[in-house]
N, C-alpha and C positions, 0 to 999 in steps of 0.2 A: 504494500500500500504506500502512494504517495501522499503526504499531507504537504499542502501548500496554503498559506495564509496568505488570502486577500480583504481588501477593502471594497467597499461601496465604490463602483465603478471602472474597476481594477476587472481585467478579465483572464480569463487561461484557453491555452490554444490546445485542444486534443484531436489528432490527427486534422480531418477535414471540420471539426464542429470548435465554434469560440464560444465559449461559455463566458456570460455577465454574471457580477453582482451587482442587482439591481435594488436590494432590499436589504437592511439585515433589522429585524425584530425583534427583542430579547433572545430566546435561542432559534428563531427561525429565519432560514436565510430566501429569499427571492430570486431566483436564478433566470436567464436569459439566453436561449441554446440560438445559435444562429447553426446551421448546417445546410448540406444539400439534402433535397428531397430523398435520393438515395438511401441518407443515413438513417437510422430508423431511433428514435430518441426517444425513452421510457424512464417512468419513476420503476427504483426498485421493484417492489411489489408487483406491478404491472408488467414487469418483463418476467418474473419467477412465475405469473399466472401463466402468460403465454407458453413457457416454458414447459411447463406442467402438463397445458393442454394439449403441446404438441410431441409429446412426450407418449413412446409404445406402451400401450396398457401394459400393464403386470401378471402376474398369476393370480391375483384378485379381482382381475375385471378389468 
């Protein structure tokens, strides 16, 4: 894991997608993804569902 400390309007570049901080609220931060359509951009949770769904049933179903 990389941790890198920015500020409110300070950005980070990951591969094709720049990420803002546009926000930051006591502990929540506001973020800003610019990308190409290509790239396909998820919260957490969101891409582990997909995952999940697309994912070979089990011996359980």
């Amino acid at each position: 894991m990389v941790i890198i400390e920015r500020t409110v309007g300070e950005s980070i570049r990951v591969q094709g997608a720049l990420i803002h901080i546009e926000q930051i609220v006591g502990d929540a931060v506001r973020l800003g993804v610019e990308a190409d359509r290509s790239i396909s951009v998820h919260r957490g949770e969101v891409y582990d569902a997909i995952q999940r769904s697309i994912a070979p049933a089990g011996p359980e179903g």
